[in-house]
N, C-alpha and C positions, 0 to 999 in steps of 0.2 A: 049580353055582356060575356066576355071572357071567363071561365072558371078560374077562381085562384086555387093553387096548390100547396099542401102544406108537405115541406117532408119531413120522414120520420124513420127513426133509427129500429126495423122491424123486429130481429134477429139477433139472440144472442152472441156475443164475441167473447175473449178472453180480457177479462175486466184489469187482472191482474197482468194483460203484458199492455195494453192501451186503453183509452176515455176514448167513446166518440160521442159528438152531440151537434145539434143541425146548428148550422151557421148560414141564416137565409136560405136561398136556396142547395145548398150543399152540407158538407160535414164539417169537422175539424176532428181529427184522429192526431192525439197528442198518447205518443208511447210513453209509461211508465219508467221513472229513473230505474238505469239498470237491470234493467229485464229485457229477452229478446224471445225470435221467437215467430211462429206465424198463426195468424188468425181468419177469420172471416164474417164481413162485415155483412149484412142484407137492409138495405135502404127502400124506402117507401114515397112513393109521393099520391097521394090524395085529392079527389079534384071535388067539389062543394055537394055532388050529388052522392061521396061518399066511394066512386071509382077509384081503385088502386092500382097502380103498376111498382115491382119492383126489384131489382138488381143486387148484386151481390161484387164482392170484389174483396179478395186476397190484401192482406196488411202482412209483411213479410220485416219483423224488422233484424238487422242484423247485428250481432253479438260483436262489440268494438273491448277493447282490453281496456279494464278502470289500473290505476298503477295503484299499486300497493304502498299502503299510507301507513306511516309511523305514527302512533299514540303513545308510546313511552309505557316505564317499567319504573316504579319508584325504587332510590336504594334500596339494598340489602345488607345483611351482617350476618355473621356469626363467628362462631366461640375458635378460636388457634387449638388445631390439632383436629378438627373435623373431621380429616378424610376427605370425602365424598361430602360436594355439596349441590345439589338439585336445585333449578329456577328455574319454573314454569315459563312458558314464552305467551302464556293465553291473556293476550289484551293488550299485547306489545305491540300488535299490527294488526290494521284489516284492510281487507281488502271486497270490494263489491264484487268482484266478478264470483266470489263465492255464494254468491244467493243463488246464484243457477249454477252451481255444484261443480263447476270451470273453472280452470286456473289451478297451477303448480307453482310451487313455491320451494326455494333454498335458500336458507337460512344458518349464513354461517357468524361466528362470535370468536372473540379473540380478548384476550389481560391486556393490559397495561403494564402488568408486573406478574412476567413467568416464573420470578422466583418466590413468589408469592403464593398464586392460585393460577392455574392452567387450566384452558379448554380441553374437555378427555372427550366429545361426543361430538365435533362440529367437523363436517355440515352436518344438519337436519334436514329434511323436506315436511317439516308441516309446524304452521304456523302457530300453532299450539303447544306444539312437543317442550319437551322437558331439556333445558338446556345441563350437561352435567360437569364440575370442575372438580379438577385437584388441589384441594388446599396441601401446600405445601408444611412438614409437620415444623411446630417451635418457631413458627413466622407469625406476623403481625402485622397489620396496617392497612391499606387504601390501594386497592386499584381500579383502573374505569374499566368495565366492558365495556364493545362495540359490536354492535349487532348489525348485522346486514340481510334483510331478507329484500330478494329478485327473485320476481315471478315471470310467466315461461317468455313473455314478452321481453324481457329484460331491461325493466322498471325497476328501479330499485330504492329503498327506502330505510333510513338509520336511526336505530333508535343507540344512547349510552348512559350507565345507569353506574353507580359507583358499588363495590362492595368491602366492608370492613372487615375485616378478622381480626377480634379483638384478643388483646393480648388474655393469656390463661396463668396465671401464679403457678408453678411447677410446685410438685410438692419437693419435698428434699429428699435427699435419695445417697448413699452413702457409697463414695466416687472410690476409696480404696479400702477394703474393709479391713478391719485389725485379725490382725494373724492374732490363732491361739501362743498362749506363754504357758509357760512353767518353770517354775525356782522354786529351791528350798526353803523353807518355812525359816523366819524371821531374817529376812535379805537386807529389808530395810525399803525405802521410798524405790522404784522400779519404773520408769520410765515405757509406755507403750504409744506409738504413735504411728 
């Protein structure tokens, strides 16, 4: 009778960019989400007396752009008269093609209310970075930012996230100050204003 043969996956490959595993007589080589890359497979086949023959063959897969995907930025706030105010950009976007260290990014942000708070640092290039505004001084209230990061593909993805600048009680502060006086002793009531 005929020998049957069993195949078998010999030779290590890179586990991390594909899976192989026999499928009857052959493989199935199913590449890893988002990883690319090239590898090499060595296959076996086996005949019942324990006879081996076996082959190798190149897995090449190639690097396709993932688009870069908005997750959002919860509100922010702070206090009227800040200055300078810093918002992190880490966790406002991601993007896959950065597990294999590929892919640029431009990241630009814009108010809804310039007399409010202003963009002082846009563009960025990294999707991380530290977005930076001008609060506007002795203002108050609600404007949306809009965030646009496109990566080198020109995919592109929006996150908008509101921010407060809440009003601050001024202290009081003396707008025209009283000039010095002087009169002769017992004038009577003297009026200074």
């Amino acid at each position: 009778p005929p020998d049957s043969l069993d195949v078998v996956v010999l030779a290590g490959y890179d586990a991390a960019l594909i899976d192989v595993s026999v499928n009857g007589s052959g493989v199935d080589v199913t590449p890893v989400a988002h990883q690319y890359g090239m590898t090499t497979v060595t296959v076996g086949v086996r005949d019942n007396a324990g006879v081996q023959a076996t082959d190798s063959f190149v897995v090449d897969v190639l690097g396709v752009n993932d688009p870069v995907q908005a997750v959002g930025l919860p509100d922010q706030g702070a206090a009227e008269d800040v200055g300078s105010l810093p918002i992190s950009l880490a966790g406002a976007f991601n993007d896959a093609d950065l597990l294999n260290g590929g892919d640029t990014h431009t990241v630009t942000f814009s108010s809804s209310d310039t007399s409010l708070l202003s963009a002082a640092n846009s563009p960025i290039n990294d999707l991380s970075g530290t977005m930076m505004f001008n609060v506007v001084p002795d203002e108050n209230g609600i404007a949306t930012i809009t965030i646009t990061a496109e990566d080198a593909a020109g995919t592109q993805a929006v996150v908008t996230f509101d921010i407060t600048i809440a009003e601050v009680t001024d202290p009081p502060f003396v707008d025209n100050p009283l000039p010095d006086v002087t009169f002769d002793e017992d004038p009577g009531v003297q009026n200074i204003s």
